[in-house]
C-alpha positions as CSV (number, residue, x, y, z in Angstrom):
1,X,103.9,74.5,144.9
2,X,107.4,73.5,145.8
3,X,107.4,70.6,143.9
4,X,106.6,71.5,141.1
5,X,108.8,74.4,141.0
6,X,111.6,71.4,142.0
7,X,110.0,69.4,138.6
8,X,110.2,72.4,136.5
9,X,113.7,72.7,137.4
10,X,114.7,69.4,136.8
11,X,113.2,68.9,133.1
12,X,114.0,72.1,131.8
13,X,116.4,71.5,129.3
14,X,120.1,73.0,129.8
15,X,123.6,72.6,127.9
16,X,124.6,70.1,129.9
17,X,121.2,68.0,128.8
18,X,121.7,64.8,127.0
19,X,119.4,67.2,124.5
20,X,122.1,68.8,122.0
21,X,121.2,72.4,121.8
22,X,121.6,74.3,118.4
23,X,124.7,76.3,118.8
24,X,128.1,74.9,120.1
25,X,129.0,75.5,123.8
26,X,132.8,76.5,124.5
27,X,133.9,73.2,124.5
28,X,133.0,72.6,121.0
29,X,135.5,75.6,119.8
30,X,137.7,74.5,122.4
31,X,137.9,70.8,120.6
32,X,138.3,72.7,117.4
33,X,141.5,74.3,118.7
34,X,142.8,71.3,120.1
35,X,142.7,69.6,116.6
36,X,144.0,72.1,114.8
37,X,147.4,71.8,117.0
38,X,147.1,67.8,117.4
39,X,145.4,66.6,113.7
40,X,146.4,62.8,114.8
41,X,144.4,59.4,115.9
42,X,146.5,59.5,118.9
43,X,144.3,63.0,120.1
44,X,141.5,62.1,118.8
45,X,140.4,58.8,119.4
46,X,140.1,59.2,123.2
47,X,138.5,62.4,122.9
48,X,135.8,60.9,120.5
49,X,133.0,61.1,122.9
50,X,134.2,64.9,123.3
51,X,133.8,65.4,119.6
52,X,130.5,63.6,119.2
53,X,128.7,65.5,122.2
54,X,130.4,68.9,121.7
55,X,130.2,69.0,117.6
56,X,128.4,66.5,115.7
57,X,125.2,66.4,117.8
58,X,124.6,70.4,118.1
59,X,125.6,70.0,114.5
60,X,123.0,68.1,113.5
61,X,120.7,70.3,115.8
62,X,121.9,73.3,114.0
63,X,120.8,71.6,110.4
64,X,117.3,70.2,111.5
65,X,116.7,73.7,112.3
66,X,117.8,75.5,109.9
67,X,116.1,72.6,107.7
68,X,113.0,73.4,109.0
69,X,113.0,76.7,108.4
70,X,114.1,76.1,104.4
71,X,110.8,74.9,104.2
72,X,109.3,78.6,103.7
73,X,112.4,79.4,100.8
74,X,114.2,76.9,100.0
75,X,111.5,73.4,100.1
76,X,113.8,71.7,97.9
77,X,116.7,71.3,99.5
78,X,114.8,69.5,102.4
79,X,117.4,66.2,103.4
80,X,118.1,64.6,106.3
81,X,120.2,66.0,108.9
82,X,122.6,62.9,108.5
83,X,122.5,63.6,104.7
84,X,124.0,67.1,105.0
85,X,126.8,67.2,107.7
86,X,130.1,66.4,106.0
87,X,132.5,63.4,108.0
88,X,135.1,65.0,110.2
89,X,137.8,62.3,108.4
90,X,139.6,63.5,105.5
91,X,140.0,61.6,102.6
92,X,144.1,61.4,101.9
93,X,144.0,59.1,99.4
94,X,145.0,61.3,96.6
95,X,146.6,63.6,98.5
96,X,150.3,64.9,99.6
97,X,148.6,65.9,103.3
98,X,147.7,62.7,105.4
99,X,146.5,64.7,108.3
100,X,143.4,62.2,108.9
101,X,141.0,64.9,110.5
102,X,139.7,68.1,109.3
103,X,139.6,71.2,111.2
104,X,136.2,72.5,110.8
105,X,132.8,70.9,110.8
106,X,130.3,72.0,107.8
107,X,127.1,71.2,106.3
108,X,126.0,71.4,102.6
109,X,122.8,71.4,101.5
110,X,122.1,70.3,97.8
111,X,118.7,70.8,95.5
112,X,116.5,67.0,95.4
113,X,118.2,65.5,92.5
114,X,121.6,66.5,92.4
115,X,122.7,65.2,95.9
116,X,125.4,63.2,93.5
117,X,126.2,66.3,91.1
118,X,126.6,69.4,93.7
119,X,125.0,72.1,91.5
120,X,124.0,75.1,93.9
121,X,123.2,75.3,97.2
122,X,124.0,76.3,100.7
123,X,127.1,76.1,103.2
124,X,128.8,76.6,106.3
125,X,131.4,75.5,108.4
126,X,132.8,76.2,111.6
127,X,136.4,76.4,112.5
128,X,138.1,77.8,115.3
129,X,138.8,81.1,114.5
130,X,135.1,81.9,111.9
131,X,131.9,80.9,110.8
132,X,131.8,80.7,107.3
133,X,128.5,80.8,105.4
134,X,128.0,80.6,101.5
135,X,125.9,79.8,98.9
136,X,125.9,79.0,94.9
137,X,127.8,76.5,92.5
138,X,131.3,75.9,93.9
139,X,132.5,73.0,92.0
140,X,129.8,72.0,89.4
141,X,130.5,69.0,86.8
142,X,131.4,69.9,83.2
143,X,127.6,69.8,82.4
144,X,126.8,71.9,85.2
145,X,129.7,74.4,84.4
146,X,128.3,74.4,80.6
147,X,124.7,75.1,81.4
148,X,125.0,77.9,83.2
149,X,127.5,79.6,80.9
150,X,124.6,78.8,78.1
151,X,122.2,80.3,80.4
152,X,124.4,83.1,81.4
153,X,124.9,84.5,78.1
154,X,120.7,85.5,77.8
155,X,120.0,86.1,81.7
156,X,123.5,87.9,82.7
157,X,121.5,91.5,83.7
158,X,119.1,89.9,85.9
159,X,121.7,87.3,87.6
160,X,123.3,90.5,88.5
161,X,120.7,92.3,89.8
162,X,120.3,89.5,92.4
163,X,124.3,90.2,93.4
164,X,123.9,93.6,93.3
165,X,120.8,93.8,95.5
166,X,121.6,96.1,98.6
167,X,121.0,93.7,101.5
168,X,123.1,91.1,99.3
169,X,125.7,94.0,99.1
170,X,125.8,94.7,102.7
171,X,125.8,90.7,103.9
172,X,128.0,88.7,101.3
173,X,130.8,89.3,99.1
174,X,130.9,87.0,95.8
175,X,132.7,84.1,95.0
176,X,136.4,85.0,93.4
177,X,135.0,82.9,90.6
178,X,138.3,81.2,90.2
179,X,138.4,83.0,86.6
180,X,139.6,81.2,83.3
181,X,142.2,83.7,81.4
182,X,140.6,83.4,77.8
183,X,136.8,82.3,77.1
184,X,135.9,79.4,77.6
185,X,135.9,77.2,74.4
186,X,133.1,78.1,71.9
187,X,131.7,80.7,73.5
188,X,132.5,84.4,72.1
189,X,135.4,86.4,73.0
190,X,133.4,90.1,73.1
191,X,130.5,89.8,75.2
192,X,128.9,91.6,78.1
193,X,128.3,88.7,80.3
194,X,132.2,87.7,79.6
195,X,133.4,88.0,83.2
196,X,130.9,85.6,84.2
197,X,131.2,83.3,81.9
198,X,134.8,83.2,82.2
199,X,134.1,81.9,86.5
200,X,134.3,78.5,86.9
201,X,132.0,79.0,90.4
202,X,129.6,81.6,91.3
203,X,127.4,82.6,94.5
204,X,128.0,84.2,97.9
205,X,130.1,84.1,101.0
206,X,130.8,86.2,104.2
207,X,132.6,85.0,107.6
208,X,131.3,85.6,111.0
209,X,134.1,85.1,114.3
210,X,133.8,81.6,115.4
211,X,132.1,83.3,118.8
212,X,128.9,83.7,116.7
213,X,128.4,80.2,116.9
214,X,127.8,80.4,120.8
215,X,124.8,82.3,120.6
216,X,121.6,80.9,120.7
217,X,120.2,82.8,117.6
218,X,123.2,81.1,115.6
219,X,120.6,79.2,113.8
220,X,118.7,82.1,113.0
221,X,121.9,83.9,111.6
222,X,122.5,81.2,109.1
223,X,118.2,80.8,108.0
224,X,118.8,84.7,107.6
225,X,121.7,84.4,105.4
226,X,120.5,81.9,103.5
227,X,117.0,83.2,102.9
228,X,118.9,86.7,101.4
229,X,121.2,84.4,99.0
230,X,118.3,81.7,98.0
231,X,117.3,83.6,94.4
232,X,121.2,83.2,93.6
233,X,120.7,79.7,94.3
234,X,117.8,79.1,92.4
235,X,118.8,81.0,89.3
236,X,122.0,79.0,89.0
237,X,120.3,75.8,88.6
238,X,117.5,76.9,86.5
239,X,119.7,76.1,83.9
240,X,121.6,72.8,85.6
241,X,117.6,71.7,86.2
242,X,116.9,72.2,82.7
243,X,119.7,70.9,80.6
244,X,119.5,67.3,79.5
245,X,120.6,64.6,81.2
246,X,124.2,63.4,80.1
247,X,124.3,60.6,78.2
248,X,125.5,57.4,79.5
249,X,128.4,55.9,78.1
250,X,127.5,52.5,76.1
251,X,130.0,49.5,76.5
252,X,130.4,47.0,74.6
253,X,127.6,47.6,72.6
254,X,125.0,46.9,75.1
255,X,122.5,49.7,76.4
């Protein structure tokens, strides 16, 4: 009897297991904090190990769960793990800030299909002060943005009954749509879907403390979230799913 009480005690599986767990222990936040105040090689590189068993391994956790459950709502945004957890290095190439690390760690997951084109799907990242958890079209191509402008100006009352369902209401607040002034070009000035049209990104958002992501239900959080935003998903590419492909550009006179 005592041994096997002494055997249950040492496989059971604990933080400290080389088995990452899918929620972040303090350390994880705590590593957030430190590379927020230190965004250089010289912190980070010795700390690697640190970052790798404290964030990107219950990272990945966190996804395969999550994953899993997207099976039941959302089956066709099934990817790898690997596929949807964004690098922790920053690409400076084109940009003013060289600070080579981000300050968060995220996942996306994007519909079978359009891994290369974004259309809508699902978020969230972790930073040391929230959680952030979204969902929708936050930077679609020109195609993308055209589509569901087209699509918009037919479907606008029931896209909007989908934001203005209660437990959407109560959970998510939506995207500021980073608004154009005027119409955008051909479609018509006097309209009652106008204010959508005229958003260059649509779907959902709400921020959690970063504490949330210390609880073991964490992964049940973000599969509850996302279930409650997945009809916005869907209806936004409806229309990205059913516009044609763009045409390639022929050069030199070859196809």
């Amino acid at each position: 009897m005592t041994t096997k009480k002494a055997t249950a005690k040492k496989t059971a599986p604990t933080a400290a297991s080389n088995v990452a767990l899918p929620y972040l222990r303090p350390e994880g936040l705590k590593f957030l904090r430190g590379i927020a105040r230190n965004n250089d090689r010289d912190w980070f590189t010795p700390r690697k190990a640190i970052f790798e068993a404290e964030l990107k391994e219950p990272m990945l956790a966190i996804i395969r769960k999550v994953t899993d459950a997207m099976m039941d709502f959302a089956p066709g945004f099934v990817r790898p793990a690997e596929k949807c957890l964004f690098r922790i290095y920053r690409d400076t190439r084109f940009s003013a800030d060289k600070r080579p690390y981000k300050t968060h760690v995220a996942a996306w997951w994007s519909h079978q299909g359009m891994e290369k084109t974004s259309g809508a799907g699902y978020y969230f990242h972790i930073d040391a002060k929230e959680v952030v958890i979204a969902a929708g079209a936050w930077m679609p191509e020109k195609d993308q943005l055209a589509a569901i402008r087209h699509w918009l100006l037919k479907h606008h009352t029931e896209f909007r009954k989908l934001l203005n369902k209660p437990a959407v209401r109560r959970t998510f607040t939506e995207f500021e749509g980073n608004r154009l002034v005027r119409p955008p070009q051909g479609f018509p000035c006097e309209h009652p879907a106008l204010d959508l049209i005229q958003c260059q990104q649509w779907g959902l958002s709400t921020a959690l403390p970063a504490a949330a992501a210390l609880k073991p239900d964490f992964t049940a959080t973000l599969i509850r979230h996302f279930r409650l935003a997945a009809p916005v998903v869907d209806a936004l590419n409806t229309p990205i799913a059913a516009a044609p492909a763009p045409r390639k550009t022929v050069l030199f006179g070859l196809k």
